[in-house]
C-alpha positions, 0 to 999 in steps of 0.5 A: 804102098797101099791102103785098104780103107774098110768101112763097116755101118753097125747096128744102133747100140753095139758100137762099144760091143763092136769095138770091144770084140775087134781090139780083143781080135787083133791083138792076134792080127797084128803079128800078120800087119798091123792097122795104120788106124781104127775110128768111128764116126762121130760127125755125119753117117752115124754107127761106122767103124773104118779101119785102115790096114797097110800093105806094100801091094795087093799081092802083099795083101792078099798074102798077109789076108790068107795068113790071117784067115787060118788064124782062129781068132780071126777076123772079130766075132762081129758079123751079127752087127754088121749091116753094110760094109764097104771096101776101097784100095787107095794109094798115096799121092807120092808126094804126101807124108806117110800115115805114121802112128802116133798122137794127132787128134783126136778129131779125123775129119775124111774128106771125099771128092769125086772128079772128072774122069781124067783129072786126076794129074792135074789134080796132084799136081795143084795139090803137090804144089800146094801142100807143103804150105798147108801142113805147115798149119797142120798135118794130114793123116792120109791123102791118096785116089781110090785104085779100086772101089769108087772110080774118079775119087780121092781121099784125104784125112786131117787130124786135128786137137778140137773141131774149133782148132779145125775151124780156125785151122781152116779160115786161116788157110783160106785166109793166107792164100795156102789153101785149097789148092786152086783151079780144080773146081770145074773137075770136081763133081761131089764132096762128103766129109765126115768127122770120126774118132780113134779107138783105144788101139788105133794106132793113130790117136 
């Protein structure tokens, strides 16, 4: 399984426009694979849209991709908006619950890291270690390294009910010893995160 996270930055002003045009469009998408999510951001780089889309490989992709591209309705008449856009291919840990839709924010915060190069083993196996404890605070979303787009980077989502949930989620983690997994400081070299927030035909909510 993949996950093909798509981050596009829109113009000031059009995000409800922008939002409109996609949902509309999709309602004709989905019959070739449905989003896993839809957000845009709230906290951090402003104006993105980010949309997540599952497939089983990348041949299944670019299968489902040209099947979608014959269609008229597709993709969103969006381009006059649109000033960046950003492509990543990601796979799960194996270990890691899969994105499921259903109703966990509506605060997403994504959390970046980049690692040094030949880390990443070590780096699942402190997380594979550590996990189940802190889902037991509060679910993840998505966590999985990018096979395709940034080289040495992983992602990992976390919904949560209100940001004062997530702060409170978070120094309690800290707290009871369930979390950050330890020892991986010396192998990560940058962090981002940023806070975003479900569409109205996210699947994810």
């Amino acid at each position: 399984m993949i996950y093909e996270i798509r981050t596009y930055g829109v113009k000031v002003g059009s995000l409800g426009e922008v939002e409109k045009r996609y949902g509309e469009a999709y309602e004709h998408r989905k019959k070739y694979s449905e989003l896993a999510a839809f957000f845009h951001t709230e906290i951090g780089p402003l104006n993105e849209i980010i949309h997540i889309w599952k497939y089983e490989s990348v041949d299944d992709r670019a299968k489902v991709r040209a099947a979608a591209a014959k269609d008229a309705n597709w993709p969103p008449k969006i381009q006059e908006f649109i000033t960046t856009m950003s492509v990543e291919i990601v796979v799960p840990f194996p270990f890691a619950p899969e994105p499921k839709p259903g109703t966990y924010g509506p605060y997403y915060e994504f959390r970046y890291y980049t690692f040094r190069a030949g880390t990443l083993p070590d780096t699942m196996k402190r997380w594979e270690a550590k996990l189940p404890g802190r889902l037991g605070l509060s679910p993840v979303a998505l966590v999985g390294h990018v096979e395709f787009g940034t080289a040495n980077k992983f992602i990992h989502i976390w919904p949560y009910p209100t940001l004062d949930a997530r702060v409170a989620t978070r120094k309690k983690a800290v707290a009871e010893g369930l979390w950050p997994p330890g020892g991986g400081a010396d192998s990560l070299l940058t962090q981002a995160t940023k806070i975003v927030m479900p569409s109205a035909f996210s699947p994810m909510q």
